[in-house]
RODO-2510 file (C-alpha; in nm, 4 decimals, decimal comma):
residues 397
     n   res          X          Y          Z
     1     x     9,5182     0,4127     0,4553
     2     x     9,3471     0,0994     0,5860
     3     x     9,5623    -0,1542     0,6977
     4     x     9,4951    -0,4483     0,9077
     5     x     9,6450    -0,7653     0,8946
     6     x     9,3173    -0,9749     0,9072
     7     x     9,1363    -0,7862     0,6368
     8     x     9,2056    -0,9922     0,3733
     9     x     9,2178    -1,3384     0,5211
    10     x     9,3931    -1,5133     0,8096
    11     x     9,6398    -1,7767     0,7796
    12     x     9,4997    -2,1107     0,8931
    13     x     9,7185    -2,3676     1,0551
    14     x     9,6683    -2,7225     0,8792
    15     x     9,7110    -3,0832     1,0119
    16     x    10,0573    -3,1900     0,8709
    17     x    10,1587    -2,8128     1,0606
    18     x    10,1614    -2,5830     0,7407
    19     x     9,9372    -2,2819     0,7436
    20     x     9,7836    -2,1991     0,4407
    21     x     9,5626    -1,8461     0,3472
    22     x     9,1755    -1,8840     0,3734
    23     x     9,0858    -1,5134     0,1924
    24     x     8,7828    -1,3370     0,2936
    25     x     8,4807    -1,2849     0,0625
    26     x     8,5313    -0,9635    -0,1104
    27     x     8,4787    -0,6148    -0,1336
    28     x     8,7792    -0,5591     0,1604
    29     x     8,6271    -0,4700     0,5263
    30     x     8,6643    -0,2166     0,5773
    31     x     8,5516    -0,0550     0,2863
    32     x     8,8307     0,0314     0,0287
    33     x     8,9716     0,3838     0,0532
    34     x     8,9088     0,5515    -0,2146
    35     x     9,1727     0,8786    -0,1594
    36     x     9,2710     1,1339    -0,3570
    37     x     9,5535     0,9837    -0,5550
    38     x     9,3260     0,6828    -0,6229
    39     x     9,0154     0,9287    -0,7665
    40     x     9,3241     1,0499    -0,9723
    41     x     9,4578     0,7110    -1,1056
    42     x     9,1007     0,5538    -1,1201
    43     x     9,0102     0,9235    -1,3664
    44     x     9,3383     0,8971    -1,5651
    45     x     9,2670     0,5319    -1,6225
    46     x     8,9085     0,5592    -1,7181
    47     x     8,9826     0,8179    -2,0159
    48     x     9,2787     0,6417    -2,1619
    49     x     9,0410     0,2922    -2,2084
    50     x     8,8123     0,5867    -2,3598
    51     x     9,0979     0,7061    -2,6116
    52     x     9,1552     0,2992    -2,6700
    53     x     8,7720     0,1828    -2,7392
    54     x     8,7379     0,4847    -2,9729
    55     x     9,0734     0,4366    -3,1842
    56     x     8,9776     0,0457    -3,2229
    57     x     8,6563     0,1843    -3,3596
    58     x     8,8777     0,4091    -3,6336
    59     x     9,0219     0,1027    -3,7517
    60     x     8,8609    -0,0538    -4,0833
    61     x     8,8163    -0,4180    -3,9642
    62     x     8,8727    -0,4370    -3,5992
    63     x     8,8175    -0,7953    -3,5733
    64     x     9,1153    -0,8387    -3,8405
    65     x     9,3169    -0,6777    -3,5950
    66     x     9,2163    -0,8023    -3,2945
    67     x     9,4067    -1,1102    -3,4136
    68     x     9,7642    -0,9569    -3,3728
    69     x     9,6673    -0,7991    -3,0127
    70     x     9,5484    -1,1623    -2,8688
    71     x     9,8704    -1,3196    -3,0095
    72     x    10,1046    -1,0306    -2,8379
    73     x     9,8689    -1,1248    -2,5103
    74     x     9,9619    -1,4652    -2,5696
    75     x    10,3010    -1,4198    -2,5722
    76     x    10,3585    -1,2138    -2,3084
    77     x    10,1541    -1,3579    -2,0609
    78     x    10,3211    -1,7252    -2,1195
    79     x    10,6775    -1,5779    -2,1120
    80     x    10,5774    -1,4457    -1,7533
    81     x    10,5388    -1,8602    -1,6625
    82     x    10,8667    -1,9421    -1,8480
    83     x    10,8300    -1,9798    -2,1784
    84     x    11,0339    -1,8509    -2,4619
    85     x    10,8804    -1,8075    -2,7730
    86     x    10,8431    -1,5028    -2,9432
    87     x    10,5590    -1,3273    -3,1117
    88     x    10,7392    -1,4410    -3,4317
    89     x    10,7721    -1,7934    -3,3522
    90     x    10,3884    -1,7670    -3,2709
    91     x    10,3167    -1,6798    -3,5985
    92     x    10,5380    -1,8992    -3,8097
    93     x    10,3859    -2,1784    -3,6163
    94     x    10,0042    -2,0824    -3,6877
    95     x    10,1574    -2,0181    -4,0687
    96     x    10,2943    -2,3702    -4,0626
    97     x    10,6314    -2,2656    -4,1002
    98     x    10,8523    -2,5832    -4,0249
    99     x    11,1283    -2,4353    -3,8536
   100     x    11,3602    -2,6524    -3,6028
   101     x    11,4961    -2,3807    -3,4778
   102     x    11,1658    -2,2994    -3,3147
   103     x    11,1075    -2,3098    -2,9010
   104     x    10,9716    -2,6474    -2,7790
   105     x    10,6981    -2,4434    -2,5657
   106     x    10,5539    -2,2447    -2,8857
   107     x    10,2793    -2,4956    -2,7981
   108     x    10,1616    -2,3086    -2,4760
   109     x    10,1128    -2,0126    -2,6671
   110     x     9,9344    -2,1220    -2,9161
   111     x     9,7058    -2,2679    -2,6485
   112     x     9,6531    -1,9313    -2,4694
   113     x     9,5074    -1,7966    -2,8144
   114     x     9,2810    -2,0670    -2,8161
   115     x     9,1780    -2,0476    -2,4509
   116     x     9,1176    -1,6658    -2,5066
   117     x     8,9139    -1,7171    -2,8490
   118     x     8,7489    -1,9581    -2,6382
   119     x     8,6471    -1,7698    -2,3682
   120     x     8,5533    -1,4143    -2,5693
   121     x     8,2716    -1,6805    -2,7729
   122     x     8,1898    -1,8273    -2,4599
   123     x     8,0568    -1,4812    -2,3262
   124     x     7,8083    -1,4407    -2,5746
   125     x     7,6348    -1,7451    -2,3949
   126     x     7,6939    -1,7431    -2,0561
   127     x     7,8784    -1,4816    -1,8472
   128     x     8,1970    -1,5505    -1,6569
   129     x     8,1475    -1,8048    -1,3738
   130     x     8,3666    -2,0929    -1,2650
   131     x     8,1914    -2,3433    -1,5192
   132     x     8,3671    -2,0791    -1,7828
   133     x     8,7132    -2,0569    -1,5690
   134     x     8,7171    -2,4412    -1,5592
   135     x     8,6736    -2,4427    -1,9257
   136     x     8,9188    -2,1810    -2,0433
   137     x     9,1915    -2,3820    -1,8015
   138     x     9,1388    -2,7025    -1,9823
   139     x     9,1918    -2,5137    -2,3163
   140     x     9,4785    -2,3272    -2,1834
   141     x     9,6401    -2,7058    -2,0829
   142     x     9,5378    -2,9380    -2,2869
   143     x     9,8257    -3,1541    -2,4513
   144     x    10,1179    -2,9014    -2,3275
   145     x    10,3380    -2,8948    -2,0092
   146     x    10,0841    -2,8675    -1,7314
   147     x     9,8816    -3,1581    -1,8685
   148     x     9,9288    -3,3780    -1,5769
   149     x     9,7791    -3,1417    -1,3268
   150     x     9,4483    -3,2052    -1,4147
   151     x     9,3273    -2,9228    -1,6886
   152     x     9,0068    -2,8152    -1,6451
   153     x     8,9585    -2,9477    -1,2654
   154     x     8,9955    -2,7696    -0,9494
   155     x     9,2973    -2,8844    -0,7421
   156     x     9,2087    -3,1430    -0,4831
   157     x     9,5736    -3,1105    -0,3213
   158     x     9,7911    -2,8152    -0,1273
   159     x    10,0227    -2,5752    -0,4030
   160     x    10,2554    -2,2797    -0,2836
   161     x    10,4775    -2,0515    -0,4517
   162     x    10,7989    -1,9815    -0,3934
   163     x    11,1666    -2,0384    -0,5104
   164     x    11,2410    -2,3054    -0,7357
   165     x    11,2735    -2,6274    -0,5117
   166     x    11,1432    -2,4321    -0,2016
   167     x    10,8746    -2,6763     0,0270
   168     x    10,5484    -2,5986     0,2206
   169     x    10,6948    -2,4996     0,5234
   170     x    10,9754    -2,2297     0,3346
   171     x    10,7249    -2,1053     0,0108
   172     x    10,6539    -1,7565    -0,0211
   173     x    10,2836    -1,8093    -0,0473
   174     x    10,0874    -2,1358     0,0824
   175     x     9,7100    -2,0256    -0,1085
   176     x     9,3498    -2,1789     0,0596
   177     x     9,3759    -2,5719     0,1459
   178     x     9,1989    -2,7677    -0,1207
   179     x     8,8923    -2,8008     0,1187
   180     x     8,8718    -2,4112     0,0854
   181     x     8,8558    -2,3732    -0,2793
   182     x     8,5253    -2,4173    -0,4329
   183     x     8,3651    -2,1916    -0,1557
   184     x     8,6253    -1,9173    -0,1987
   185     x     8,5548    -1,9293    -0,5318
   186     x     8,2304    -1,9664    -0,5462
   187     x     8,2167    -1,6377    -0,3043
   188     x     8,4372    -1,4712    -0,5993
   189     x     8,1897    -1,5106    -0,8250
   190     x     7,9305    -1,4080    -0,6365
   191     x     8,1298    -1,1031    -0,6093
   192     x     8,1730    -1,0458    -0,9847
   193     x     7,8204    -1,0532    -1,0312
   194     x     7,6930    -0,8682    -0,7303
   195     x     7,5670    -0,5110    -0,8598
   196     x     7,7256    -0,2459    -0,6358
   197     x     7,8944     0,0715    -0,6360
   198     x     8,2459    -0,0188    -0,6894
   199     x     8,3951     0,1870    -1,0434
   200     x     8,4356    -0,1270    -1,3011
   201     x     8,8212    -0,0325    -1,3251
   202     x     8,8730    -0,1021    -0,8995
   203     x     8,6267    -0,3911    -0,8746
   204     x     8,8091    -0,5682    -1,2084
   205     x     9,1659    -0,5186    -0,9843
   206     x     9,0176    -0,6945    -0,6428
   207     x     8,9231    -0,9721    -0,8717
   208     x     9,2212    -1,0178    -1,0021
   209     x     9,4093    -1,0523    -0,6868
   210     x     9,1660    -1,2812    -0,5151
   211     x     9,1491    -1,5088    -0,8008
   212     x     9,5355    -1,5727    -0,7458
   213     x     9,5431    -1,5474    -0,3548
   214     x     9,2672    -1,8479    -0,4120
   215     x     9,5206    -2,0308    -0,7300
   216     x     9,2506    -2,2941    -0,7691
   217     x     9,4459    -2,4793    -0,9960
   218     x     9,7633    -2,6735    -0,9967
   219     x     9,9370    -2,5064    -1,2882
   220     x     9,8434    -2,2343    -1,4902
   221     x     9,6942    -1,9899    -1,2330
   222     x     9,8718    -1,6830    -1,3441
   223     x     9,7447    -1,7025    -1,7205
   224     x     9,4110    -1,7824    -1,6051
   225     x     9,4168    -1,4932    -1,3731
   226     x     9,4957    -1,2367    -1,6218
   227     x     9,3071    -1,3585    -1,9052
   228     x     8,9995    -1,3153    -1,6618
   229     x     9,0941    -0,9035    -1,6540
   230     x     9,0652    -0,9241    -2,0335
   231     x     8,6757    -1,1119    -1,9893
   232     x     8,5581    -0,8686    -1,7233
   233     x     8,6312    -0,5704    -1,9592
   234     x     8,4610    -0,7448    -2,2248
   235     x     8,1728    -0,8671    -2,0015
   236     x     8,0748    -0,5468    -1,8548
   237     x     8,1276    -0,3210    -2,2164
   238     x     8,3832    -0,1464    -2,1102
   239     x     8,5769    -0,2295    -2,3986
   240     x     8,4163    -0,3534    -2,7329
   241     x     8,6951    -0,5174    -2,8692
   242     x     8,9452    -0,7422    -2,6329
   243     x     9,2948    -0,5290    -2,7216
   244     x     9,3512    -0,4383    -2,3156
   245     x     9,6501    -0,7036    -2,2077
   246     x     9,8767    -0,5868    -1,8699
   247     x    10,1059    -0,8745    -1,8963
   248     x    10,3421    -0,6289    -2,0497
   249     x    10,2728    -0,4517    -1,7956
   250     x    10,2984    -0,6797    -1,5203
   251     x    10,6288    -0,8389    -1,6533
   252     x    10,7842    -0,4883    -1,6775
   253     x    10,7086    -0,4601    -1,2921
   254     x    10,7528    -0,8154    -1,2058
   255     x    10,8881    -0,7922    -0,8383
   256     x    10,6545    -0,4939    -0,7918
   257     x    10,3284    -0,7090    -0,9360
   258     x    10,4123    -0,9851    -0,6314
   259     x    10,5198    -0,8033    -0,3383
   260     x    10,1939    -0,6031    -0,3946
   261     x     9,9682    -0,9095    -0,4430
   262     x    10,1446    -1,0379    -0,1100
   263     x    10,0741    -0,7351     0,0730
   264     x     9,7134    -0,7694     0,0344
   265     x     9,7574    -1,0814     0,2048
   266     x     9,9945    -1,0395     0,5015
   267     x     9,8801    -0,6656     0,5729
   268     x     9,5713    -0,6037     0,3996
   269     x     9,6731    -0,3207     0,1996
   270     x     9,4600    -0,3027    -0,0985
   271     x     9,4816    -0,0090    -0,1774
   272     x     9,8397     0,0059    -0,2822
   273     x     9,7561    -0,2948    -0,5028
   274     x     9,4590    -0,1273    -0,6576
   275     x     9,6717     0,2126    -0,7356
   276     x     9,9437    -0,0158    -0,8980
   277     x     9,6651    -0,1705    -1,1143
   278     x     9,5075     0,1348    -1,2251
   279     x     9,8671     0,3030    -1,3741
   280     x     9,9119    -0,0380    -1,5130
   281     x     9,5414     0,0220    -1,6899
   282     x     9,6453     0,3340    -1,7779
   283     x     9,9984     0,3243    -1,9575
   284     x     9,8825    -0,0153    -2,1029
   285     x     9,5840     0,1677    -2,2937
   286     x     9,8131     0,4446    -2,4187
   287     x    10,0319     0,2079    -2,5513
   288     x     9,7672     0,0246    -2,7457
   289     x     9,6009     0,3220    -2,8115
   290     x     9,9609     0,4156    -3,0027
   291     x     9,9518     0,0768    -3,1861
   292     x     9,5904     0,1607    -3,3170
   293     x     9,7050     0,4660    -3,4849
   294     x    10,0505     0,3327    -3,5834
   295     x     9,8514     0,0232    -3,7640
   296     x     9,5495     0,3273    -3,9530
   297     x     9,8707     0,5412    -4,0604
   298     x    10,0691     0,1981    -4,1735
   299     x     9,7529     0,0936    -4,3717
   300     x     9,6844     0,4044    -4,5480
   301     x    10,1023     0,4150    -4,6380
   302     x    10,0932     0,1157    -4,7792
   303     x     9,7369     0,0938    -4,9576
   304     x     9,8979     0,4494    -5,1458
   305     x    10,2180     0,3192    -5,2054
   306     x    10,0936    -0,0105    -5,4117
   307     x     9,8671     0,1853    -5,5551
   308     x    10,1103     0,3860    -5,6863
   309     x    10,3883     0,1231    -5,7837
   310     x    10,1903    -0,1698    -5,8726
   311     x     9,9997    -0,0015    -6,1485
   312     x     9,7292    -0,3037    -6,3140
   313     x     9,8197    -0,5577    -5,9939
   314     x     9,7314    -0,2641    -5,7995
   315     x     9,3898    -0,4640    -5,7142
   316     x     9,4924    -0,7853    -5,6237
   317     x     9,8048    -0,6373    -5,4363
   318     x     9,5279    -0,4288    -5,2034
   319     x     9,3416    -0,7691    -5,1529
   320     x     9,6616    -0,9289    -5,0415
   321     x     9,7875    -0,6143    -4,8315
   322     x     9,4624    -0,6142    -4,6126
   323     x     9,4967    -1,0165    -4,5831
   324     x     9,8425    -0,9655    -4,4215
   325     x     9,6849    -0,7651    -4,1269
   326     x     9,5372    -1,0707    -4,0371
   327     x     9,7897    -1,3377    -4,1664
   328     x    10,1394    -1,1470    -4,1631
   329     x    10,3101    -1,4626    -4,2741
   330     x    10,2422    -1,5903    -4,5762
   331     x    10,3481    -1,7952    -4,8720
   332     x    10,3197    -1,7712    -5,2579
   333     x    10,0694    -2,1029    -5,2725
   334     x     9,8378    -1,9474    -5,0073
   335     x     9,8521    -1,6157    -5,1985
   336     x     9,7806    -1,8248    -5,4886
   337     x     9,4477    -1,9750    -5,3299
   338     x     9,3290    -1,6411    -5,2411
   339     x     9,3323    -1,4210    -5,4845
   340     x     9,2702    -1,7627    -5,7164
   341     x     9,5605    -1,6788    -6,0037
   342     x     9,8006    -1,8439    -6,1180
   343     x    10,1438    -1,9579    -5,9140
   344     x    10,3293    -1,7204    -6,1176
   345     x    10,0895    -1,4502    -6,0620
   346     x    10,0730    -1,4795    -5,7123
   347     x    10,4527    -1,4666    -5,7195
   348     x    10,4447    -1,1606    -5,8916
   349     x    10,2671    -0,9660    -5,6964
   350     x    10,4643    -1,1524    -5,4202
   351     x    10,7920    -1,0296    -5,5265
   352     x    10,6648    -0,6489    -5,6009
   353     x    10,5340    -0,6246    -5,2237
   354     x    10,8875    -0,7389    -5,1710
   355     x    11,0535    -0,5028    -5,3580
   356     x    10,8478    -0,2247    -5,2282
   357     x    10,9619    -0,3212    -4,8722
   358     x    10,6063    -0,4268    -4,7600
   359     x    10,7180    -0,8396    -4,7332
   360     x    11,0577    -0,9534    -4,6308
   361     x    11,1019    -1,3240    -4,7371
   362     x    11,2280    -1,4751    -4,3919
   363     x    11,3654    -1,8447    -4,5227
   364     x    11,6822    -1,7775    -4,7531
   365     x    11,5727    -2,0034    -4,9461
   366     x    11,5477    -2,0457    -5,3582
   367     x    11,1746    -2,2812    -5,3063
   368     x    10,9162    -2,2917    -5,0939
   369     x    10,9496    -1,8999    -4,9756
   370     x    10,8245    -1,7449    -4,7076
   371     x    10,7151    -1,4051    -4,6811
   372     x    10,6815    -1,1793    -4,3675
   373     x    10,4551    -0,8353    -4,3179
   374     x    10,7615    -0,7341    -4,0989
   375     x    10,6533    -0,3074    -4,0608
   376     x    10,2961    -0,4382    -3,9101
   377     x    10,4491    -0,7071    -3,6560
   378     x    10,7003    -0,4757    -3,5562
   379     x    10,4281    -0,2540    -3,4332
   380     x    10,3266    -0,5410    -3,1467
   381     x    10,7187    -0,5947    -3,0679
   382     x    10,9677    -0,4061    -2,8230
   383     x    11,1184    -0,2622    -3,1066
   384     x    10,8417    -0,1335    -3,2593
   385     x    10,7106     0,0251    -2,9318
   386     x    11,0784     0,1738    -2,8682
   387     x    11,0925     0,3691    -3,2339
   388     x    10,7024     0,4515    -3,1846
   389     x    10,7884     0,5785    -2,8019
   390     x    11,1408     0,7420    -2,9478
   391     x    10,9018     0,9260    -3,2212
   392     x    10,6615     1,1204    -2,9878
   393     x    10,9765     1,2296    -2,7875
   394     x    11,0455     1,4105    -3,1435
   395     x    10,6409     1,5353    -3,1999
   396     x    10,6756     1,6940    -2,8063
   397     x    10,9823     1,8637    -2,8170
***
């Protein structure tokens, strides 16, 4: 394996007596090793985004249910920065649910949907460059913690990582001096557009990583940085529908994720980096691959199930059913509007979804119910992935 300490960068030694990390331009010199156990993990990798793509495509709407795999993303990928809302409190929020109870940081969440909806519409115009990175930051943002550092701008001061309270001179991680942004990244995007003969899956990892070595912004780097995986795949058609997230992934592996990113820095190794990114590619895929099929085999339960039970509401309980993939939390007035009956014969229905165990009312409360498609969010959930992992245990042995 190639491994010199100058391959990726040097550290530069700065006026007030800090040194701070001036990356090179990438691919890596010398050229990536591509070995054995990488041909592997780049080939296993490869076929399970195959298996994904084509079980997205089984699905009846995948754009309905998209929606659900975005907000997981979202959720994930801000609890990696701090935050601790849950996928639930996500969606009670975007149901306008009115719940106290509910974390103060929801907000951040809901603004990482928005800077990924963004950025997916934005691709169809203009591919990803640091006009589009600028923009998705200021989404991501705008009116939530973070808003003081400038959304949307490139940082015009020194940031470092490291331990709560830590300094320049004791961080972790000092990234380029502000002078050294906009032509490091500039370089990365000439990189991301440069045709060459890197596989997709490898070049997608060494952007990545060189998008946080640079951390252009003050705040909000990490999101950024992963959301930008998510574009590429999009971008180059790898994937046809944006349902690949590795902040599970990268949260599972949290102390792995950063000493590896570090390495690339202080020795050079990419290659460990890449192999770590490629099982993460991997075991991601099959896990969303799982969800597809769990949400086609939940659908087709269900649809035969009020068909069966709801004899003459039958119709307008399939209407509502295929609404809730897209909406999981609902309310009898919304219901109402939709299928445009009566309160009471929105209720109805309502209360026979309920009975059949398809809604769980989630308030305790006599008025102003709300109503949950608990079996299809517990598909995007820890729990649901636990009794979905402990079931193919069974089908194997």
């Amino acid at each position: 394996m190639v491994m010199e300490a100058q391959r990726s960068g040097r550290y530069v030694r700065q006026p007030t007596g800090y040194s701070a990390f001036v990356p090179n331009p990438l691919p890596p010199r010398p050229s990536l090793e591509i070995d054995a156990e990488m041909q592997t993990l780049l080939s296993s990798a490869d076929r399970a985004l195959g298996r994904l793509d084509g079980s997205i495509q089984t699905l009846p709407n995948p754009d309905r249910f998209v929606f659900m795999y975005v907000r997981k993303e979202a959720v994930l990928s801000s609890q990696i920065e701090g935050t601790q809302s849950s996928l639930n409190d996500l969606l009670q929020v975007e149901a306008s649910v009115l719940d106290p109870e509910h974390p103060q940081d929801v907000g951040e969440v809901l603004n990482y949907v928005g800077a990924m909806n963004h950025g997916l519409a934005r691709l169809t115009e203009l591919p990803l460059s640091i006009r589009l990175i600028r923009e998705i930051h200021e989404k991501l943002l705008g009116g939530v913690r973070g808003q003081e550092k400038n959304p949307g701008e490139l940082r015009r001061s020194q940031n470092w990582i490291g331990p709560a309270g830590c300094t320049l001179r004791d961080a972790t991680f000092v990234p380029p001096p502000p002078s050294a942004v906009m032509e490091t990244l500039g370089e990365l995007e000439l990189f991301m557009h440069s045709r060459d003969s890197l596989p997709i899956l490898i070049k997608i990892g060494l952007v990545h990583a060189q998008f946080e070595t640079i951390h252009p912004f003050l705040d909000g780097n990490g999101r950024v940085g992963r959301l930008l995986i998510t574009f590429l795949l999009c971008q180059e058609g790898v994937l046809t529908q944006p349902v690949l997230y590795l902040s599970h992934y990268f949260k599972r592996y949290r102390l792995e994720y950063y000493d590896l990113l570090q390495r690339t820095r202080d020795l050079g190794d990419w290659e460990s980096w890449i192999k770590f990114f490629l099982r993460g590619v991997a075991e991601v895929s099959r896990e969303a691959t799982r969800t597809a099929r769990a949400i086609v085999e939940l659908r087709e339960r269900h649809r035969l199930l009020v068909t069966r039970e709801m004899g003459r509401a039958a119709a307008n309980g399939l209407i509502v059913l295929e609404r809730l993939f897209q909406r999981p939390i609902i309310t009898v007035n919304e219901m109402a509007l939709a299928l445009n009956v009566s309160y009471a014969a929105a209720n109805q229905i309502v209360q026979r979804l309920a009975v059949a165990g398809i809604l769980e009312e989630i308030t305790g409360q006599r008025r102003n119910r709300v109503y949950r498609y608990t079996p299809y969010i517990d598909l995007f959930t820890e729990r649901g992935a636990i009794s979905r992992d402990d079931q193919d245990a069974t089908t194997l042995w």
